[in-house]
C-alpha positions as a Python dict, from the first residue, in 0.01 Angstrom:
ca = {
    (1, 'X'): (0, 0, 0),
    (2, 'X'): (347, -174, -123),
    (3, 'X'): (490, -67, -460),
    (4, 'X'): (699, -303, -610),
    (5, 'X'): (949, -242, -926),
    (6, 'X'): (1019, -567, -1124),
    (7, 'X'): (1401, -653, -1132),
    (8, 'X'): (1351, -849, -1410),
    (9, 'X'): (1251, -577, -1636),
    (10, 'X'): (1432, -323, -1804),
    (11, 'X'): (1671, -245, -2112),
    (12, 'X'): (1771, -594, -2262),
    (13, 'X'): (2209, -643, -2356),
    (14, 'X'): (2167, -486, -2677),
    (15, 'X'): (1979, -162, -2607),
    (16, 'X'): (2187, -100, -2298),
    (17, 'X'): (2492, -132, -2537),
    (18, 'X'): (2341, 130, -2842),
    (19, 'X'): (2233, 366, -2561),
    (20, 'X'): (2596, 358, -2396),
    (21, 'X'): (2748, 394, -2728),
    (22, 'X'): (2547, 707, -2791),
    (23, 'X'): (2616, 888, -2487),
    (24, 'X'): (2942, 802, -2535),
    (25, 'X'): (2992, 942, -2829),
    (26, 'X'): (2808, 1246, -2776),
    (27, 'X'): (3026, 1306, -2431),
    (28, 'X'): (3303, 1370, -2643),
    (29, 'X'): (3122, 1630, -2826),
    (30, 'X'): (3056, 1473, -3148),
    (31, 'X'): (2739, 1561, -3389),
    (32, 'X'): (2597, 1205, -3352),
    (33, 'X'): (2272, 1130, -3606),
    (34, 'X'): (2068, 757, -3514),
    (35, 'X'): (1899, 615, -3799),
    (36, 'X'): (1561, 569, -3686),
    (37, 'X'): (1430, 611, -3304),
    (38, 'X'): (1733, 407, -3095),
    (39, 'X'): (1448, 242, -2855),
    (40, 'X'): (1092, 209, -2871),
    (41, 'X'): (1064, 456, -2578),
    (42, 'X'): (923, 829, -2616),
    (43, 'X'): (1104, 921, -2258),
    (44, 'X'): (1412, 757, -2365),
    (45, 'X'): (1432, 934, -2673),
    (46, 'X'): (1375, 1267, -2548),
    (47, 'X'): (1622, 1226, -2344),
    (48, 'X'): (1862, 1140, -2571),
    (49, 'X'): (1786, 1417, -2813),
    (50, 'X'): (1825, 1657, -2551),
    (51, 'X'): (2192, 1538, -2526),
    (52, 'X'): (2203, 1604, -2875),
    (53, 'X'): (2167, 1271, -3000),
    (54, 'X'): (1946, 1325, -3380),
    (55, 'X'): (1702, 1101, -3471),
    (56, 'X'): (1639, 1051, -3846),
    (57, 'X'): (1510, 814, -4090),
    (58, 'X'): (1651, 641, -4419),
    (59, 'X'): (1529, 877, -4643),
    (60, 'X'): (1720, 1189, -4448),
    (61, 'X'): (2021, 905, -4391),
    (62, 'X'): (2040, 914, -4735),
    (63, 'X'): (2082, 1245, -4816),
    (64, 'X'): (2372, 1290, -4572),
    (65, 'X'): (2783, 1276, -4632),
    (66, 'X'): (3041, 1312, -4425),
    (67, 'X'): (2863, 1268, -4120),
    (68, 'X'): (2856, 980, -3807),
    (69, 'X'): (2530, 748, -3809),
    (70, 'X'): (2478, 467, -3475),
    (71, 'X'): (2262, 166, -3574),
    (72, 'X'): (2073, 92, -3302),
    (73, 'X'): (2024, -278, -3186),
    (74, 'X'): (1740, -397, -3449),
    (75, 'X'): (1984, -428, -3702),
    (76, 'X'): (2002, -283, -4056),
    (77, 'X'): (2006, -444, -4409),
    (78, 'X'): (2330, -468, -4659),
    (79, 'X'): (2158, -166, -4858),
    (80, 'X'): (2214, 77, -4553),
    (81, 'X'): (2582, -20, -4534),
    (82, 'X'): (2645, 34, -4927),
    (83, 'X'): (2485, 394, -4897),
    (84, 'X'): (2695, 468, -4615),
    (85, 'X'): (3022, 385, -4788),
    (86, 'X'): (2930, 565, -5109),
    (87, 'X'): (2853, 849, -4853),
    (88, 'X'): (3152, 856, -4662),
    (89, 'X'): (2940, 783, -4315),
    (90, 'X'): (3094, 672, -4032),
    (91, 'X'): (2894, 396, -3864),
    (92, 'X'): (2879, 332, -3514),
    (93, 'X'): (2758, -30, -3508),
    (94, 'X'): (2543, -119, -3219),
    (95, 'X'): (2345, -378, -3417),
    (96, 'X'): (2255, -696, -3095),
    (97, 'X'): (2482, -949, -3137),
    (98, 'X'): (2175, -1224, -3142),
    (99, 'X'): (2052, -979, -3426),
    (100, 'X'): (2382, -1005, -3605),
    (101, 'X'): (2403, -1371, -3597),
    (102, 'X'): (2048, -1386, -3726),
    (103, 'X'): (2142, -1213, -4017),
    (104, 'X'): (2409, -1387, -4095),
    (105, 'X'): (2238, -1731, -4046),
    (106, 'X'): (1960, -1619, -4300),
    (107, 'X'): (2203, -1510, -4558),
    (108, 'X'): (2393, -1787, -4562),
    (109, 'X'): (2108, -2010, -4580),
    (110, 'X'): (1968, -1783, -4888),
    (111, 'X'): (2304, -1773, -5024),
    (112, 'X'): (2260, -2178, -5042),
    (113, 'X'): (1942, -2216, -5193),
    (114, 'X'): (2072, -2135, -5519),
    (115, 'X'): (2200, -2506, -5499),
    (116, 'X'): (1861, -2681, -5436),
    (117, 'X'): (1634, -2807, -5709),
    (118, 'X'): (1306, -2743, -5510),
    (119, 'X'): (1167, -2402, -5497),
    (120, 'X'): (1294, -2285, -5152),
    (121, 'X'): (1105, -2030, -4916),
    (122, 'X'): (1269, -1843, -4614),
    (123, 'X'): (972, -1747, -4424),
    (124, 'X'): (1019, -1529, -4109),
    (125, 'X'): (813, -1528, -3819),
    (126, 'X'): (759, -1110, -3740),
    (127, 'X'): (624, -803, -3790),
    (128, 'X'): (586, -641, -4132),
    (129, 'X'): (760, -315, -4165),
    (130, 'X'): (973, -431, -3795),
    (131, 'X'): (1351, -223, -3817),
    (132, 'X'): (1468, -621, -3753),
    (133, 'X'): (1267, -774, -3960),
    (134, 'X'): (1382, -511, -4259),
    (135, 'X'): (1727, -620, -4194),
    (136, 'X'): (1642, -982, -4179),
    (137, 'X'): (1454, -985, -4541),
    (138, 'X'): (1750, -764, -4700),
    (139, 'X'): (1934, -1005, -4616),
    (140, 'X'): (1746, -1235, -4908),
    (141, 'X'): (1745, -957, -5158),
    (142, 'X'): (1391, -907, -5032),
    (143, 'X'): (1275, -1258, -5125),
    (144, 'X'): (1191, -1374, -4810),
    (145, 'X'): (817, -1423, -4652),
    (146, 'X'): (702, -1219, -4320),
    (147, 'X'): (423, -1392, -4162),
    (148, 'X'): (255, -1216, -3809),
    (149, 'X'): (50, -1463, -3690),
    (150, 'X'): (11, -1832, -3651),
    (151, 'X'): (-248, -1871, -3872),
    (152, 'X'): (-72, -1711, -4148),
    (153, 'X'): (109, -1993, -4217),
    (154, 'X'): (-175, -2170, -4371),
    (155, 'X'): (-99, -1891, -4663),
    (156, 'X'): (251, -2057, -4758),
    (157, 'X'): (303, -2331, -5076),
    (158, 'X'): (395, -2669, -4879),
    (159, 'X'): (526, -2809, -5202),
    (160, 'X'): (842, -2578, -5173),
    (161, 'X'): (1109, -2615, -4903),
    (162, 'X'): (1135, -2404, -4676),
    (163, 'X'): (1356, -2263, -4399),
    (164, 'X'): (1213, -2081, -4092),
    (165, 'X'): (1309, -1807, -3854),
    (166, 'X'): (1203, -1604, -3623),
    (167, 'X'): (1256, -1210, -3519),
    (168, 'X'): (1438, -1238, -3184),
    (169, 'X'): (1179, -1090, -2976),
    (170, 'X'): (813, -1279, -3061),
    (171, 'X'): (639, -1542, -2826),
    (172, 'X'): (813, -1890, -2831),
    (173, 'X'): (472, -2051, -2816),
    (174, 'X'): (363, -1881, -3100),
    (175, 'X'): (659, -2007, -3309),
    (176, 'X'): (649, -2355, -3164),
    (177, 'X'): (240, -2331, -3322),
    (178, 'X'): (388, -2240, -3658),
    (179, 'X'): (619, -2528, -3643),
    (180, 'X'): (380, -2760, -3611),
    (181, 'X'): (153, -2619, -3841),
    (182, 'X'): (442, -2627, -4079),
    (183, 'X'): (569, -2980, -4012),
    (184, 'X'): (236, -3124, -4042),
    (185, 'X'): (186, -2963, -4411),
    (186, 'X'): (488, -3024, -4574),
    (187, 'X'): (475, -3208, -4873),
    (188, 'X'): (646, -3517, -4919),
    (189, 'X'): (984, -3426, -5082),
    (190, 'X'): (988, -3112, -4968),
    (191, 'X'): (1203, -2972, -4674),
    (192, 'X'): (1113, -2812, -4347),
    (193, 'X'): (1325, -2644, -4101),
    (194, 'X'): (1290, -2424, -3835),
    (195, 'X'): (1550, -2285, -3643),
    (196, 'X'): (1492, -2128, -3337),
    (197, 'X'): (1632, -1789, -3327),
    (198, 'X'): (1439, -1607, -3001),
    (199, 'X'): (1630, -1424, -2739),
    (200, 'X'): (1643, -1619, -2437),
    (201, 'X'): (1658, -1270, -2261),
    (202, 'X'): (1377, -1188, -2400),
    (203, 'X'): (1193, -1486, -2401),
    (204, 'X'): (1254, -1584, -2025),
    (205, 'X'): (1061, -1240, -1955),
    (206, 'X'): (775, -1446, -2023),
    (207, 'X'): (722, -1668, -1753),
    (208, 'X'): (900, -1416, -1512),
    (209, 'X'): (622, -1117, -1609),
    (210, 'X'): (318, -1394, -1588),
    (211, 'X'): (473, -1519, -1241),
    (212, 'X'): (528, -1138, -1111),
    (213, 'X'): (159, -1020, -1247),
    (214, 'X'): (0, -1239, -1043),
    (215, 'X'): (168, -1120, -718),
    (216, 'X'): (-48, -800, -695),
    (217, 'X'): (-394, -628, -720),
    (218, 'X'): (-250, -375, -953),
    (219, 'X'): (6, -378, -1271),
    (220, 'X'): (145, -103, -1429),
    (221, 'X'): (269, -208, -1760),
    (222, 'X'): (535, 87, -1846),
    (223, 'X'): (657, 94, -2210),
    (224, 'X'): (652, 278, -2547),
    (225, 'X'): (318, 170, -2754),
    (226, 'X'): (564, 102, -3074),
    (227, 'X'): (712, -174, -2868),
    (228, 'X'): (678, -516, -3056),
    (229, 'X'): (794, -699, -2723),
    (230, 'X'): (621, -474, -2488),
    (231, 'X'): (288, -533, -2668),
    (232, 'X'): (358, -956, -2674),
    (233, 'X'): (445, -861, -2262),
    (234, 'X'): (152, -665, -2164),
    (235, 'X'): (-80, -937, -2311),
    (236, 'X'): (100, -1201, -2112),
    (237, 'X'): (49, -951, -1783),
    (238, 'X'): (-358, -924, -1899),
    (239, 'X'): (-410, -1294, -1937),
    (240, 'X'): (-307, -1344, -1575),
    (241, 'X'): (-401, -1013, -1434),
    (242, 'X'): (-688, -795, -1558),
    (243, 'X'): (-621, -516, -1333),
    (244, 'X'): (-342, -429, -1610),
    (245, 'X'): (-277, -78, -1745),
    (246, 'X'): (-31, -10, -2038),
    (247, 'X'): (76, 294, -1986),
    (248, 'X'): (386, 513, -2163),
    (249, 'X'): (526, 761, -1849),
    (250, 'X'): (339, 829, -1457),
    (251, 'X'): (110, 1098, -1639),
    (252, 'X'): (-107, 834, -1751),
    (253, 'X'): (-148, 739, -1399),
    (254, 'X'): (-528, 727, -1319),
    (255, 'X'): (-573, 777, -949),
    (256, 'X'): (-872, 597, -943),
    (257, 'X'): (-679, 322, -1047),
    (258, 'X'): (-585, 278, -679),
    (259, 'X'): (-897, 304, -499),
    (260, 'X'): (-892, -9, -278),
    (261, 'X'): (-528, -135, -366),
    (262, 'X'): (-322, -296, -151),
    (263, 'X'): (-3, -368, -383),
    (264, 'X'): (129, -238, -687),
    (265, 'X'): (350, -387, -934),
    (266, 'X'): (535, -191, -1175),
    (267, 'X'): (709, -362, -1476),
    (268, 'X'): (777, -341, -1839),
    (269, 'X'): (946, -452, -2193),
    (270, 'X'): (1268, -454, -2279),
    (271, 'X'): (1269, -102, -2446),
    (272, 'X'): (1144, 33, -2034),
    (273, 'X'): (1442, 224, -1890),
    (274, 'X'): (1457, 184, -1487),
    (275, 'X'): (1412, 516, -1450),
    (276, 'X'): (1129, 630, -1586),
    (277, 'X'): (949, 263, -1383),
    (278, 'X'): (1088, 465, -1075),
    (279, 'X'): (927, 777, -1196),
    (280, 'X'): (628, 585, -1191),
    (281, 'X'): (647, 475, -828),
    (282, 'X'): (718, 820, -698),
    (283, 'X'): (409, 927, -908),
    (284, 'X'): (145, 678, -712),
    (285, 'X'): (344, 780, -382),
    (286, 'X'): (235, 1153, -445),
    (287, 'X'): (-61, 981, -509),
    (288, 'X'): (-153, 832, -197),
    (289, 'X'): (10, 1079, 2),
}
């Protein structure tokens, strides 16, 4: 039986960066707090917390003073900044820089509206209730539209102009659907734009996870189940290999699993650290030994 770890997955550039910022921070023996879980890994975050890294959520955020808070990479919205100067916390900004640039792009848009005689709509393409997307739509005083799906686009009023985005870590395809959808509504006078805002990084996992999926008789899709990418990933690893199992750590390992198999590949979303996909190979070695 071969086992074989795909290089291509792994912690994406700005998860790598929060994570390194918080064990920095807590090498030097600081009390560091993270304002909601720092990746969308169980593992991960376990592992953090035992260095002393404390996980909490806006509604404890706002109760503290005096104290140091990281953002992690999803980005936050203006409102979390505000409390955190009116509460004299220090913030440790690991926000992704593609996340940041987002933000920025979407409020300056908003900001412009106010100059356009149309009713104007800034729809973005992502997941209700997503730590990015909550950033994104403060950044339009909470005015702008979430849509999930494709489909849901046939919801929005094609007499009004609108401006589209996209969380940085959904299926191009599925955006490229929207856009037609979108361009082939529109209303005559109104204005349609989309601009294309999905992390390369994460979007050339794609074809890379469909290409490696199909190499082997057996994929073992390793990620947290709150993983928004992981869950577009593991789809894209089921339409081109059935034999797929999601799966959050090697205790979900099923030996029956590999009755019969002759290779093995191990991959998974951008919130996957390497190590716990290694834990996962030495688990089917023990396995099969």
């Amino acid at each position: 039986m071969t086992i074989e770890i795909d290089n291509g997955s792994g912690f994406c550039f700005g998860v790598t960066t929060a994570i390194q910022k918080a064990e920095e921070t807590l090498a030097n023996g600081e009390k560091l707090y993270c304002l909601g879980d720092i990746v969308h890994n169980g593992m991960e975050c376990d592992r953090l917390k035992d260095m002393g890294l404390i996980t909490i959520d806006h509604e404890e955020f706002a109760r503290l003073h005096d104290v140091t808070v990281l953002l992690r990479a999803h980005g936050e919205p203006p409102t979390t900044y505000e409390l955190a100067r009116n509460n004299n916390i220090t913030i440790i900004d690991a926000t992704c820089p593609v996340v940041l640039a987002l933000q920025k792009r979407i409020k300056k848009k908003y900001d412009a509206t106010d100059n356009e005689e149309r009713p104007t709509d800034i729809v973005i393409f992502g997941k209700n209730g997503h730590a990015e997307v909550l950033g994104l739509v403060g950044q339009t005083n909470g005015e702008a539209i979430v849509i999930e799906h494709a489909e849901d686009a046939e919801k929005l009023d094609f007499s009004h102009n609108i401006y589209l985005y996209s969380q940085t870590t959904k299926s191009l395809d599925e955006f490229h659907r929207i856009i037609d959808y979108c361009q082939q509504h529109i209303e005559e006078g109104a204005t349609f734009q989309s601009f294309d805002t999905i992390c390369r990084q994460v979007a050339n996992r794609m074809p890379n996870i469909c290409e490696f999926a199909t190499k082997h008789d057996l994929i073992l899709f390793v990620c947290g189940r709150k993983s928004s990418n992981g869950k577009v990933l593991f789809n894209a690893c089921m339409e081109k290999n059935a034999n797929s199992h999601l799966i959050e750590g090697p205790g979900e390992i099923q030996p029956e699993w590999l009755e019969g198999i002759k290779s093995i590949g191990i991959c998974g979303a951008t919130s996957t650290p390497k190590w716990l996909m290694e834990q996962c190979r030495n688990k089917i070695e023990s396995i099969i030994s």
